[in-house]
VOPAGU-2260 file (C-alpha; in pm, 1 decimal, decimal comma):
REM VOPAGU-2260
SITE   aa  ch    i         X         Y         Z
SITE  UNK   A    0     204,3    -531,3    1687,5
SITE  UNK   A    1      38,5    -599,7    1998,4
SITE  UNK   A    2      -2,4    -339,9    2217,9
SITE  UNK   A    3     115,3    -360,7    2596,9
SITE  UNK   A    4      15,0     -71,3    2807,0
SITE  UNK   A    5     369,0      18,8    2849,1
SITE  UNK   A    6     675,1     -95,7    2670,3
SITE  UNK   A    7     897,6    -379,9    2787,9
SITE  UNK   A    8    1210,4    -334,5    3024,2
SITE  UNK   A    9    1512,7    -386,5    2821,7
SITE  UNK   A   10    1781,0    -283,8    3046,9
SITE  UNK   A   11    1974,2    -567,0    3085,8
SITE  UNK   A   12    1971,9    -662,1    2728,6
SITE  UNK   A   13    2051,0    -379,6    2647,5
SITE  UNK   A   14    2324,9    -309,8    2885,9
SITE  UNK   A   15    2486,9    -621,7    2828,2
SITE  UNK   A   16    2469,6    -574,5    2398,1
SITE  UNK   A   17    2636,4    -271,1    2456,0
SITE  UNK   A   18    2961,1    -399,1    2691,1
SITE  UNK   A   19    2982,4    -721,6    2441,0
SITE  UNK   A   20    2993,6    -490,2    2114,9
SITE  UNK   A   21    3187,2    -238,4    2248,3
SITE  UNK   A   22    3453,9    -500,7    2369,3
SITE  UNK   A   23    3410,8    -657,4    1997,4
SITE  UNK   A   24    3477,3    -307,7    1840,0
SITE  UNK   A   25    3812,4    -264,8    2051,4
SITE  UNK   A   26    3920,3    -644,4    1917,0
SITE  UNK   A   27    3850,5    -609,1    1604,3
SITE  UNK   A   28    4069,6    -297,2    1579,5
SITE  UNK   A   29    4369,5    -450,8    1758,9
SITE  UNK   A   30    4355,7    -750,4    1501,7
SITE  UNK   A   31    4329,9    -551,7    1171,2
SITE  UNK   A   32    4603,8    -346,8    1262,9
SITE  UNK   A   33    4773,6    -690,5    1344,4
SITE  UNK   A   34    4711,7    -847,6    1027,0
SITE  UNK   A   35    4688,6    -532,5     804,1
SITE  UNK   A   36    4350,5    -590,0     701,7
SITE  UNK   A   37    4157,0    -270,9     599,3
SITE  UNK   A   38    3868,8    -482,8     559,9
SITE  UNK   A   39    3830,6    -559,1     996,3
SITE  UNK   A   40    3975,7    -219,7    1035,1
SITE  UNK   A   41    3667,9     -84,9     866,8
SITE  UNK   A   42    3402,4    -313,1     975,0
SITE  UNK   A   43    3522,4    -219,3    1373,4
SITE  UNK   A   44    3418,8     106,5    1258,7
SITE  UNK   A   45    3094,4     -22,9    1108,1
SITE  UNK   A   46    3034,8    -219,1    1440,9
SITE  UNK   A   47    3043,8     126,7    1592,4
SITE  UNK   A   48    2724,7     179,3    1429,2
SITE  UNK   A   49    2557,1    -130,7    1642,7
SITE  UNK   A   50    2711,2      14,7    1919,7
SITE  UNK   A   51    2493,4     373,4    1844,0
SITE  UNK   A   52    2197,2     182,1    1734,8
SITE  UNK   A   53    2175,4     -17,8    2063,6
SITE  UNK   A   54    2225,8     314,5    2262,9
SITE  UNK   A   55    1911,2     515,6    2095,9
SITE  UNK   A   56    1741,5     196,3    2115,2
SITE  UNK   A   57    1778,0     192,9    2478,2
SITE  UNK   A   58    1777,8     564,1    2533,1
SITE  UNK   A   59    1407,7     540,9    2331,4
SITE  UNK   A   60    1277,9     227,4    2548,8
SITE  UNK   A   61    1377,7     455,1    2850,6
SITE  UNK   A   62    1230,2     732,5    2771,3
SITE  UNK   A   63     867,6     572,7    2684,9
SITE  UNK   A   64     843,6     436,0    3010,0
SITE  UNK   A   65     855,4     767,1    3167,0
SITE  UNK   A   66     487,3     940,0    3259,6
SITE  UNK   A   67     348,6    1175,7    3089,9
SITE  UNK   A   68     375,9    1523,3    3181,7
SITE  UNK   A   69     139,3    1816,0    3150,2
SITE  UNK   A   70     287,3    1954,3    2811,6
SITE  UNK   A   71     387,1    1611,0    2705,7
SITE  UNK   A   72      61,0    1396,2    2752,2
SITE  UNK   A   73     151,7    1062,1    2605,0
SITE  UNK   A   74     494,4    1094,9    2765,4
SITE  UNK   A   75     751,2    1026,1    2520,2
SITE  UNK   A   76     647,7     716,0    2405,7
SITE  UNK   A   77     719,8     801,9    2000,7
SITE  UNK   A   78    1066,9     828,3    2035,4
SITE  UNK   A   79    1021,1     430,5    2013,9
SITE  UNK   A   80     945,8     528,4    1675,0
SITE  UNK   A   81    1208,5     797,2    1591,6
SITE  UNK   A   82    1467,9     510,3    1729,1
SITE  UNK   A   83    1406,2     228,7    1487,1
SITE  UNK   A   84    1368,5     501,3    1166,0
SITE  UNK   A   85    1748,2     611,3    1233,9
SITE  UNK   A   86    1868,4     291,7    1339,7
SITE  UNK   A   87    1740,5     145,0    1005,3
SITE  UNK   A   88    1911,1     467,6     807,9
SITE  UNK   A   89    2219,5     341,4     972,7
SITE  UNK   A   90    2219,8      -1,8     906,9
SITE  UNK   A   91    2112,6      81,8     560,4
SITE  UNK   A   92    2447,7     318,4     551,8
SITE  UNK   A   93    2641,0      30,4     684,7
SITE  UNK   A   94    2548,7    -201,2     413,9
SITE  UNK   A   95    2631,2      33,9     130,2
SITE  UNK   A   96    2959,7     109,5     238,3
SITE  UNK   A   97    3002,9    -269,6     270,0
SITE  UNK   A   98    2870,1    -297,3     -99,1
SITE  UNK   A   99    3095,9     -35,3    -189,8
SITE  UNK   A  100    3410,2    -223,2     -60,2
SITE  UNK   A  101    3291,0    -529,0    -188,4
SITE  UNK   A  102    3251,7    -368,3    -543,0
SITE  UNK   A  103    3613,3    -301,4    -513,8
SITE  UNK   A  104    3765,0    -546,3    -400,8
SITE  UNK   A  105    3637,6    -748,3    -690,5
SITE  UNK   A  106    3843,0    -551,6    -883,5
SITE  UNK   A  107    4128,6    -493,6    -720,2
SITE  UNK   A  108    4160,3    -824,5    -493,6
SITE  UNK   A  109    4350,4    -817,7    -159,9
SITE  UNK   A  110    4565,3   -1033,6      13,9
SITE  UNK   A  111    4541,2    -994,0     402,8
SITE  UNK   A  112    4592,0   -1288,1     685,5
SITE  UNK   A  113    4345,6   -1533,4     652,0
SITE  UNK   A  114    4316,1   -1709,0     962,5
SITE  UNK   A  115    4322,5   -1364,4    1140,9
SITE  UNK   A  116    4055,3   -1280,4     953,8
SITE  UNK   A  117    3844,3   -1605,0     956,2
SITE  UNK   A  118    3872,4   -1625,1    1379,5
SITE  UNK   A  119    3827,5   -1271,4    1440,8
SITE  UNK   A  120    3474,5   -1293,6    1230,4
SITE  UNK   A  121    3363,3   -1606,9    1408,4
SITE  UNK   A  122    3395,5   -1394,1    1729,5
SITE  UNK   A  123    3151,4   -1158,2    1557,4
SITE  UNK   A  124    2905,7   -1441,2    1434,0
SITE  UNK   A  125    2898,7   -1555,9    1837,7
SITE  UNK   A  126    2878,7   -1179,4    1963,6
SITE  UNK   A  127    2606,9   -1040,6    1768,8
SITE  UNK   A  128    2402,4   -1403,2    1731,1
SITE  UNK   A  129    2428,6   -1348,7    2111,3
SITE  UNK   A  130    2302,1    -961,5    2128,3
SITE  UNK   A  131    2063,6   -1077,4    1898,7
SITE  UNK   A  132    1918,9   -1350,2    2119,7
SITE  UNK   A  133    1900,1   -1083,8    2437,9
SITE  UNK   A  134    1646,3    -918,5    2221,2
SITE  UNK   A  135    1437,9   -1208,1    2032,2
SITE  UNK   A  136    1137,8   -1203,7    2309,9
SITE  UNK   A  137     839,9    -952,1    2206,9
SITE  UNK   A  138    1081,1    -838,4    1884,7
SITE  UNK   A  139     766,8    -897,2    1669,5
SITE  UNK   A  140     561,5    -716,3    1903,0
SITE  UNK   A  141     783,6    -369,3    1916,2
SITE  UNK   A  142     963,1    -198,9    1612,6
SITE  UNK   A  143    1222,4     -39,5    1857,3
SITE  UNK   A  144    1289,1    -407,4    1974,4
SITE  UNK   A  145    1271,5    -556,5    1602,7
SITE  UNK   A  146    1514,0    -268,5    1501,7
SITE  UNK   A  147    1777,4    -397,9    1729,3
SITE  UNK   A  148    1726,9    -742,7    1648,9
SITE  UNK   A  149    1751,1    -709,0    1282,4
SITE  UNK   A  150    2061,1    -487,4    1344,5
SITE  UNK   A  151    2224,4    -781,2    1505,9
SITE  UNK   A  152    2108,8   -1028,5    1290,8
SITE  UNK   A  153    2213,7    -840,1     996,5
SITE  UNK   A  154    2569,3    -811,2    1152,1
SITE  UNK   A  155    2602,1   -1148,7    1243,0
SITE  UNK   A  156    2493,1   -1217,3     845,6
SITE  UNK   A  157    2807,9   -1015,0     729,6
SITE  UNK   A  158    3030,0   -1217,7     996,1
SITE  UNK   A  159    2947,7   -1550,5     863,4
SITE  UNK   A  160    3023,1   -1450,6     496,9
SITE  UNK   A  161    3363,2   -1324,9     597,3
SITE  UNK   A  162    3414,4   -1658,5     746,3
SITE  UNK   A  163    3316,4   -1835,7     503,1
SITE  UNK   A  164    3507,5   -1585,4     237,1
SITE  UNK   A  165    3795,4   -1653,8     462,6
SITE  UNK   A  166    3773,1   -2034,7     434,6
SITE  UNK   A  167    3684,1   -2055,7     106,0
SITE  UNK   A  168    4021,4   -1790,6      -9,6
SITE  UNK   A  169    4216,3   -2029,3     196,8
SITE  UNK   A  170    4136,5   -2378,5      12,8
SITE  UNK   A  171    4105,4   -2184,0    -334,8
SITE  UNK   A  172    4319,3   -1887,4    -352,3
SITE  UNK   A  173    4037,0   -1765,5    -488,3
SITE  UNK   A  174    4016,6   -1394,8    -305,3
SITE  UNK   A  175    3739,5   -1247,8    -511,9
SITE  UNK   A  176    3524,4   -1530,3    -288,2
SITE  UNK   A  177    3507,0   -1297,2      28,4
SITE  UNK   A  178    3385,5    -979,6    -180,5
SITE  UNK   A  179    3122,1   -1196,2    -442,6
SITE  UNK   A  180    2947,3   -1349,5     -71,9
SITE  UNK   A  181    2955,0   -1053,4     138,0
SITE  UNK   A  182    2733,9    -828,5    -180,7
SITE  UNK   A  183    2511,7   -1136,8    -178,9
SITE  UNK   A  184    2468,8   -1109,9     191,4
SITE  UNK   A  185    2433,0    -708,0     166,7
SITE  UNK   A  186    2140,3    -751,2    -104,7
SITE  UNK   A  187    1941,0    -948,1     154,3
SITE  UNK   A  188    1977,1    -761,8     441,9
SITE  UNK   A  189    1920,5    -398,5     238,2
SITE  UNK   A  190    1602,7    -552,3     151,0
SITE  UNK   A  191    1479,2    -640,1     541,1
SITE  UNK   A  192    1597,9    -314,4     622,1
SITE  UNK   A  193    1337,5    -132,0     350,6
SITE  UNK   A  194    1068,4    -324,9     512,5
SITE  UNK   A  195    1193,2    -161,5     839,7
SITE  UNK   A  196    1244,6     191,4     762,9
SITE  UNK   A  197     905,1     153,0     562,2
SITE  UNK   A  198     705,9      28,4     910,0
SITE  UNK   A  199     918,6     288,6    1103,0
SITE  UNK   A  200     823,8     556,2     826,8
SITE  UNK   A  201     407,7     476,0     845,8
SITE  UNK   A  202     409,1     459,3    1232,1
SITE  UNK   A  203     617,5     822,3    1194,5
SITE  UNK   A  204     355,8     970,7     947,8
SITE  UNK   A  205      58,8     871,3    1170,5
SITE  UNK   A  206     -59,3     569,2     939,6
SITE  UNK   A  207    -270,2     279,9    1048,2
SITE  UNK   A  208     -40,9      44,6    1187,5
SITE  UNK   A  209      41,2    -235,1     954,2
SITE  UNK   A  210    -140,9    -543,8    1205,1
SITE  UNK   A  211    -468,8    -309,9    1190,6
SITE  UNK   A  212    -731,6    -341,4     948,0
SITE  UNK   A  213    -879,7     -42,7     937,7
SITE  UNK   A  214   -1169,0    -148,0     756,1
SITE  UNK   A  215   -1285,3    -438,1    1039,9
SITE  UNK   A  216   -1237,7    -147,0    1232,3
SITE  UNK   A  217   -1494,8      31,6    1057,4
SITE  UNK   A  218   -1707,0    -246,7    1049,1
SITE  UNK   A  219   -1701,3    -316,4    1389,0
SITE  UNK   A  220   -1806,5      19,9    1490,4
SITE  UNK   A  221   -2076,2       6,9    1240,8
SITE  UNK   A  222   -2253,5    -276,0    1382,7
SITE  UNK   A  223   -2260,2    -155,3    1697,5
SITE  UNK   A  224   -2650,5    -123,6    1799,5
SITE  UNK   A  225   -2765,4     187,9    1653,6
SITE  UNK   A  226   -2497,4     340,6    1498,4
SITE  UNK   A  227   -2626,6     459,7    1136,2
SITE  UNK   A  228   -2243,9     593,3    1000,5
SITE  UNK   A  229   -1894,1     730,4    1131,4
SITE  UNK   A  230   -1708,5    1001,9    1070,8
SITE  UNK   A  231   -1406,4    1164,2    1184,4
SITE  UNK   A  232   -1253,1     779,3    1249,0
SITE  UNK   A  233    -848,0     781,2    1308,9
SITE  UNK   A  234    -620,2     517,9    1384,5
SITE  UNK   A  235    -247,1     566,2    1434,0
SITE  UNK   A  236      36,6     451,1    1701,0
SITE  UNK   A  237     153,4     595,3    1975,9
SITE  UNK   A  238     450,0     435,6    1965,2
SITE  UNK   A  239     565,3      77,2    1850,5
SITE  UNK   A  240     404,8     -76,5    2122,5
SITE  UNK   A  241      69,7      88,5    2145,3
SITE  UNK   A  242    -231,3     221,1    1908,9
SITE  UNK   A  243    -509,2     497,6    1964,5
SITE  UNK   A  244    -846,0     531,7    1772,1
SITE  UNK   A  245   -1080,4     866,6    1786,7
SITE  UNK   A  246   -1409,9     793,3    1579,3
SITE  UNK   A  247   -1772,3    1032,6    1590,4
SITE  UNK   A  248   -2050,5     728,2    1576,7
SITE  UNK   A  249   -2369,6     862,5    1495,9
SITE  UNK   A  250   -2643,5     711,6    1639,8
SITE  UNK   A  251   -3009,2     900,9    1671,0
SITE  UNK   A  252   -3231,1     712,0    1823,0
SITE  UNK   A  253   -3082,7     511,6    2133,3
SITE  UNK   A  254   -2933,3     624,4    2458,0
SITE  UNK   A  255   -2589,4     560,2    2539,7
SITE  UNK   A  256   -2401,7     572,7    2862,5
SITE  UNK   A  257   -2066,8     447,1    3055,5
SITE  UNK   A  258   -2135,2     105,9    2972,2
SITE  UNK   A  259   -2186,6     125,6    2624,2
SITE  UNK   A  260   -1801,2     360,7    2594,1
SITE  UNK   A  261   -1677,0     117,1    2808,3
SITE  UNK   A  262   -1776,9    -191,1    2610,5
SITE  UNK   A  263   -1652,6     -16,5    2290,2
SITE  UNK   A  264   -1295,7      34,6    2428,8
SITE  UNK   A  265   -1302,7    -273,7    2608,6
SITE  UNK   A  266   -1371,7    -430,6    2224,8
SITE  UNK   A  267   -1164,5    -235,3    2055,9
SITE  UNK   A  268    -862,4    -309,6    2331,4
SITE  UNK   A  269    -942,0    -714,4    2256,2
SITE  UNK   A  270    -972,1    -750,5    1921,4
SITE  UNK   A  271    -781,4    -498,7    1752,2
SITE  UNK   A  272    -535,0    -451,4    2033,4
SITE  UNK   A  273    -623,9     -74,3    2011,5
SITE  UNK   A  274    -556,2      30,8    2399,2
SITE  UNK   A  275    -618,3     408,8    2327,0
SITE  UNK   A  276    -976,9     488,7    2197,0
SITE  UNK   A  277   -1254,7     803,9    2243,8
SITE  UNK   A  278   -1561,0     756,1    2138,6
SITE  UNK   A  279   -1770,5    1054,0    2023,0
SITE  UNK   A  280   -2161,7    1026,0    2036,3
SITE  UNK   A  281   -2412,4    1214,5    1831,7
SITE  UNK   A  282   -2771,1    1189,2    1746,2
SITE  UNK   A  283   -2713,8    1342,3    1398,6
SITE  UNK   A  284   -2977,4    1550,1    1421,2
SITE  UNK   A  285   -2947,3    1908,5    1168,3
SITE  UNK   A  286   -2964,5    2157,6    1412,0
SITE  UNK   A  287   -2698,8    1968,0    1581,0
SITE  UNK   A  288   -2442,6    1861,2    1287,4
SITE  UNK   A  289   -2100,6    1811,2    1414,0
SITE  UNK   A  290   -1844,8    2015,2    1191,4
SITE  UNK   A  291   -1605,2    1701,8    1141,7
SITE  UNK   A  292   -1845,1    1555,9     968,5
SITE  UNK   A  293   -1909,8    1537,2     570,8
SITE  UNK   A  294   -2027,6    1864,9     463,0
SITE  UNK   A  295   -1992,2    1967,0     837,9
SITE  UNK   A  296   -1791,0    2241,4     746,7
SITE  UNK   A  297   -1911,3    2587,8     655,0
């Protein structure tokens, strides 16, 4: 995760996903009412899900590029994080109610118009590869980003096994095909979307974020001139984009000023890509001994 001082513009992508899924959902209706397929009537209804996701993605990415207010000092930059955690509940939804129809449709196989079927999930293979792209620059760099772009991926995923489900009934008569490819396809994307909800779950909780060793961290501070131990050292994200560190360095014996803070953060900001850091300074001293620290407490 490297952290940008504010999070990227996604407008446009965003705006555009949203007008090419929501024209997808509307197609995909009209044609499994056409060809009597419960199967596209439901997954237009799953597709409404992308629709949601790409809405509190964008809704999140707007809202974190507001400034922050007097009650609300960071702004709202965390809802970048509240964004990705439901939009990986709802994929994760998605792909168990896909599972679920897959499971029976094994046993109890369906006949429905192939070619309907096959063109009508090529459409979605070319409409979410496309959403997908819109959001493939910086996706490693923000989980609100990577959120969407594992949505779409995932989507597009399911859209290639019902054309090749479709293809494969059509030269075989073989319809338990399309069922047997799409649970293959579902156990692969359920387990990219644990890894998601599981980043979006530590970033919620306040963890270190995952690119952040918070032992170099440590170590860093430690060797900076003087310093004799730390206490009181946090590390957690603001939101997917940036991280903040508060740490009380001890160190008795030499004077510190501006530049030495400054260096620290300046450090920190580098080679950690922590953009947010306060630095506490204390001489250790007994009469002096900071209550955060171990045994501090009375």
């Amino acid at each position: 995760m490297s952290h940008h001082p504010h999070p990227t513009n996604y407008n446009r992508a965003f705006a555009v996903g949203i007008l090419l899924n929501i024209g997808f959902v509307c197609v995909e209706l009209f044609y499994g009412i056409l060809a009597d397929s419960l199967a596209l009537v439901a997954d237009a209804g799953h597709n409404l899900t992308d629709v949601l996701a790409l809405l509190m993605a964008w809704g999140a990415n707007r809202l974190a590029n507001r400034k922050p207010t007097q009650r609300l000092t960071y702004g709202l930059r965390r809802t970048t994080i509240l964004s990705p955690l439901f939009s990986g509940f709802l994929l994760f939804l998605a792909m168990v109610a896909i599972a679920s129809e897959a499971i029976t449709r094994l046993n109890e196989p369906e006949l429905v118009e192939g070619r309907i079927v096959i063109y009508v999930a090529a459409a979605g293979v070319f409409i979410n590869a496309v959403t997908a792209l819109l959001f493939l620059k910086n996706q490693q760099h923000d989980l609100n980003i990577r959120a969407v772009y594992v949505h779409m991926l995932a989507d597009a995923a399911v859209s290639i096994g019902v054309v090749i489900g479709g293809i494969a009934m059509i030269y075989t008569g073989k319809t338990w095909l399309d069922p047997a490819i799409s649970l293959i396809i579902v156990a692969v994307i359920l387990r990219g979307t644990w890894a998601l909800l599981a980043d979006a779950l530590r970033l919620a909780v306040d963890a270190v974020p995952a690119d952040i060793d918070p032992f170099e961290v440590r170590q860093y501070l430690l060797s900076l001139p003087g310093v004799v131990s730390i206490h009181d050292l946090h590390i957690w994200g603001m939101s997917t984009t940036e991280a903040a560190l508060t740490a009380h360095l001890v160190i008795p014996e030499i004077e510190t000023g501006d530049q030495f803070l400054q260096q620290v953060a300046a450090d920190l900001n580098k080679h950690f890509d922590i953009g947010h850091s306060t630095i506490q300074v204390e001489s250790g001293m007994q009469d002096r001994h900071c209550l955060l620290a171990p045994g501090g407490k009375e």
